[in-house]
C-alpha positions in Angstrom: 38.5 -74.1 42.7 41.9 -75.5 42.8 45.1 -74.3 40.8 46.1 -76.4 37.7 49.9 -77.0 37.9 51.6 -76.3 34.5 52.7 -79.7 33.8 48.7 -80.9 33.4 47.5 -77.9 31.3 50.6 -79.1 28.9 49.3 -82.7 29.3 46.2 -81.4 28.9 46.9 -79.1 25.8 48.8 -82.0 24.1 45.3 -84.3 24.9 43.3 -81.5 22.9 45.8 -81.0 20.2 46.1 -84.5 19.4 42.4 -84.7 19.5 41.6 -82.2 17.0 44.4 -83.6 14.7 42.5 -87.1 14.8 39.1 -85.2 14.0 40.5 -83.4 11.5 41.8 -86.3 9.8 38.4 -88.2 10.0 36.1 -85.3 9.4 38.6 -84.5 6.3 39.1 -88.0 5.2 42.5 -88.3 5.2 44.0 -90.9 7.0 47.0 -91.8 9.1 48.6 -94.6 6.6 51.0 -97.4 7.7 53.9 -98.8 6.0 53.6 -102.1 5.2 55.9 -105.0 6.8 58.2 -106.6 5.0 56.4 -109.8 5.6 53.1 -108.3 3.6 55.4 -106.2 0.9 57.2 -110.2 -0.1 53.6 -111.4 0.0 52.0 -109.1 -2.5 55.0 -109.9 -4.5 54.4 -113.7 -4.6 50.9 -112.8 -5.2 51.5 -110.9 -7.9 53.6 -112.9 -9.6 51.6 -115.9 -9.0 48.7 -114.3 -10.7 50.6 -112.8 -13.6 51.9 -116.7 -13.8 48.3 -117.8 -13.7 46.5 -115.4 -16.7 49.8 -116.4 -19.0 48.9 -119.9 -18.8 45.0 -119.6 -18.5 44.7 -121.1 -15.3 41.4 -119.7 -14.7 40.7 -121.4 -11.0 43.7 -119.9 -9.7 43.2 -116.2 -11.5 39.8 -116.1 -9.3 41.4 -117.6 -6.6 42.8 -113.4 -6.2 39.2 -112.1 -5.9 38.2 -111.4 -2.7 35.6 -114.1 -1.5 33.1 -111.2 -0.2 33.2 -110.0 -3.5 32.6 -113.4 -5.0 29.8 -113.7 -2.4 28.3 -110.4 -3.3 28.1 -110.4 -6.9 27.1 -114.0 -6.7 24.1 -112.9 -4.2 23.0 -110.3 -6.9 23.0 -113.3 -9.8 21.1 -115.4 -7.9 23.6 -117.6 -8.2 25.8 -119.5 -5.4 29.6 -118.6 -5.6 30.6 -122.0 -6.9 28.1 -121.8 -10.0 29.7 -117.5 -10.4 33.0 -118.5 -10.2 32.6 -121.7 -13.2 30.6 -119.2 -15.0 33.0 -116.8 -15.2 36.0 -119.3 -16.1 33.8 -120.6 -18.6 33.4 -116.6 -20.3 37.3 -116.4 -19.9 38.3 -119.2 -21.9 35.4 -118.1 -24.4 36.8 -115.0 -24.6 40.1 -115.9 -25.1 39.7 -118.5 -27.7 39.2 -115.4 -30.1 42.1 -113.5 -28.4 46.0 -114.0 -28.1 47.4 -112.1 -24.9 51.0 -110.7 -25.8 51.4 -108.8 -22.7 49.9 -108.6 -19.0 51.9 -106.8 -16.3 51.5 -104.7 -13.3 54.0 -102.3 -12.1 55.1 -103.0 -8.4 57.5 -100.2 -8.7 54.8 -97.3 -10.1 52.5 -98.7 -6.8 50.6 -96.1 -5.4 50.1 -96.7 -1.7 47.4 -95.8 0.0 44.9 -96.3 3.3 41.6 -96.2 4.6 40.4 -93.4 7.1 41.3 -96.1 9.6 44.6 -97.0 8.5 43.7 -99.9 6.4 46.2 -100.0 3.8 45.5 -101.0 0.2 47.6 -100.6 -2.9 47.1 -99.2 -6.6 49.0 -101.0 -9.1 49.4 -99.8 -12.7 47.9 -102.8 -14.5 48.8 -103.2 -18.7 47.5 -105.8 -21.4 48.4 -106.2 -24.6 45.6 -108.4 -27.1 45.6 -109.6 -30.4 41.6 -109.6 -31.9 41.5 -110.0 -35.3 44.4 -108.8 -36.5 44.5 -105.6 -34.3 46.6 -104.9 -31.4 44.3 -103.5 -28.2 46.1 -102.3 -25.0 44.4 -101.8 -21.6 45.9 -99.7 -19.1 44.3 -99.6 -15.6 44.9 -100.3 -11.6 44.4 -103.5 -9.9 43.6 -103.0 -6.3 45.0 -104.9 -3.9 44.2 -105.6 -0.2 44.5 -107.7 2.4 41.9 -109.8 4.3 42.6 -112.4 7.1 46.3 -112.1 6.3 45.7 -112.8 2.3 46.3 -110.8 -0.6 43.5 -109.8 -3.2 43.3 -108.4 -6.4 40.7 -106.2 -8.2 40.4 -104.9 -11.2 39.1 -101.5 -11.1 38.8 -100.3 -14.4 35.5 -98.7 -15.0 32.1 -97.3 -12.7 30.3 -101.2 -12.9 33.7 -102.3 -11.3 34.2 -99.9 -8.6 30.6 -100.5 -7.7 30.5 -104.0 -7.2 33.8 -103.1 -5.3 32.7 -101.1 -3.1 28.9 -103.0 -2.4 30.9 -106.2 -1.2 33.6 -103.3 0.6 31.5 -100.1 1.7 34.6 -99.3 3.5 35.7 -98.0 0.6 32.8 -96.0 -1.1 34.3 -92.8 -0.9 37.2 -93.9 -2.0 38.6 -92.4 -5.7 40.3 -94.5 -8.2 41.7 -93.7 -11.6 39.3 -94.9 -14.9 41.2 -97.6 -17.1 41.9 -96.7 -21.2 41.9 -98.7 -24.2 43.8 -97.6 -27.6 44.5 -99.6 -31.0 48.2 -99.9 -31.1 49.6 -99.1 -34.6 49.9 -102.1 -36.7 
C-alpha cells in the first residue's frame, strides 16, 4: 500500500465535496441557474414587445408565432388535427372572441421577472402577465405568468394560467413536470 501525499487527498476531498454538492442539488431539485447574456436579456425584450405589439392590434399569426412549435405539435397531435389546421382554428376562436370583447390593457412586467432554471441549468423566465377586458359593460382583469423559454436560440411564450395549461405545457416539455408555477386570478373591476 503506498502513502497518499497531502496534496491528492485535498484534490481528492475537493473531488468528493464537489460531488456531493452536484447530488445534492439534483437529488433535491434545485438547480445551479445561469445568468442570462445580454444578447438573450435584449432578445426577450424585443420578443416581448413584439408580442404585446401583436395582441393590441389583433395580429393573430404573429401572437402564435410565440408558442413553442412542440407545443403546437403536441396539442395538435392530441386534436387530431395537423398544426396548420390548430393554429387557424385557434386564430379563428381569437377573433370570435374578441369581437364581443374590447382589450383596454395587456402588459407583462419585465422588471417583476422571476428568473428561474431547470435542474440542468436551463433557464426560463416567469413574467407577471395583466389584461384588462371590457364584456358587456363590465371590466374583467386577468393577472397571471407567461413563461418564457428559449429553444434553438428563439424566444417562446406560454401562458400558464391554470392546471389544463400547465399540462399541455409540460406534455409537449416533460422537462418541466415538476416544475411549480403560480395559478392566474380573475376579478370584476369596480365600474
Amino acid at each position: 500500500m503506498t502513502a497518499r501525499s497531502p496534496v491528492s487527498r485535498n484534490a481528492i476531498g475537493t473531488m468528493a465535496l464537489a460531488i456531493c454538492v452536484l447530488a445534492f442539488a439534483l437529488v433535491s431539485g434545485e438547480s445551479v441557474a445561469r445568468d442570462l447574456s445580454k444578447g438573450e436579456e435584449a432578445a426577450l425584450a424585443d420578443r416581448i414587445e413584439s408580442f404585446g405589439a401583436a395582441v393590441r392590434a389583433r395580429d393573430f399569426d404573429e401572437v402564435l408565432a410565440v408558442m413553442p412549435p412542440v407545443m403546437i405539435d403536441a396539442v395538435a397531435q392530441s386534436t387530431g388535427m395537423s398544426a396548420d389546421e390548430l393554429r387557424a382554428a385557434i386564430s379563428q376562436e381569437m377573433a370570435e372572441l374578441l369581437k364581443t370583447r374590447t382589450l383596454l390593457n395587456f402588459s407583462m412586467s419585465v422588471e417583476n421577472a422571476e428568473h428561474r432554471s431547470l435542474p440542468d441549468g436551463t433557464p426560463y423566465v416567469l413574467l407577471p402577465t395583466r389584461t384588462v377586458l371590457e364584456a358587456e359593460g363590465r371590466k374583467i382583469e386577468t393577472s397571471n405568468h407567461t413563461l418564457a423559454l428559449m429553444q434553438n436560440g428563439d424566444w417562446y411564450l406560454v401562458r400558464l394560467e391554470n392546471s389544463a395549461q400547465v399540462k399541455s405545457f409540460t406534455d409537449a416539455f416533460p422537462e418541466f413536470s415538476g416544475q411549480s408555477f403560480p395559478t392566474g386570478t380573475w376579478r370584476v373591476l369596480q365600474q
